[in-house]
N, C-alpha and C positions, 0 to 999 in steps of 0.2 A: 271179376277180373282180379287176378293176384295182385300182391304189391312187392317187388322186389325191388330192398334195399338198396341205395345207390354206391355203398360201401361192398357190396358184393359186385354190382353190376360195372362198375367203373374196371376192375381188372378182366371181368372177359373181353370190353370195348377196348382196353387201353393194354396193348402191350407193350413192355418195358426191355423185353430181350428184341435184338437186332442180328438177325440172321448173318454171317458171316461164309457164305459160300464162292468167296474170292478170295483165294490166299497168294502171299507173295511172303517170296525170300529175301531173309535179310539181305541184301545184295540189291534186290530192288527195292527197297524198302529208302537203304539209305541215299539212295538217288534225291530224294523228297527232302533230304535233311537241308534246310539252308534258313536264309532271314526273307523274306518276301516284303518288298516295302509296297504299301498299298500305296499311299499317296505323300506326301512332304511329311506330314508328320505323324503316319502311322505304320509300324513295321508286324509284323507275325514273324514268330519265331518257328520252326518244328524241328523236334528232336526224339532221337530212341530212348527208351526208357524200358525196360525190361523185354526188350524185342517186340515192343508196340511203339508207334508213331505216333504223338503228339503235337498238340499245335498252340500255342503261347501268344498273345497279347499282354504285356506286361502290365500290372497293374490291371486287367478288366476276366481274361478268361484262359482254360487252360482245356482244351478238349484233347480226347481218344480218338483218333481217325481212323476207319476203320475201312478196307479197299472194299470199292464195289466193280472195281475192274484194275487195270492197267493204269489209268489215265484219271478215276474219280473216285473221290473218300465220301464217307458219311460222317459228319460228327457224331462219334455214340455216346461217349459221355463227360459231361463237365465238372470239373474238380475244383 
């Protein structure tokens, strides 16, 4: 039996690109743009930033949303 490194093996199991075969126009994009309060003392922020949609918790995260339709995002990536 061979032994393949897990340094090799981790990037065929683990993909890091996030397909993006849902696009939207700015126009709908900026629909999405507002402050979202989850509960009394938690708010989300989301805003455009180079014709990508963002999503902001002050002070904890700052994610890429990325459309996976009309109506649902995926978080792609955290800054």
């Amino acid at each position: 039996m061979s032994y393949i490194p897990k340094w090799l093996l981790l990037p065929l199991l683990v993909s890091t690109e996030f397909p993006n075969s849902f696009s939207m126009a700015m126009n709908q994009l900026e629909k999405y743009v507002a402050i979202y309060q989850l509960d009394d003392t938690h708010e989300i922020k989301t805003y455009l930033r180079n014709d990508k949609l963002f999503s902001r918790q002050l002070g904890s995260f700052i994610f890429e949303l990325t459309p996976k339709s009309e109506t649902e995002f995926d978080f792609h990536t955290w800054i």
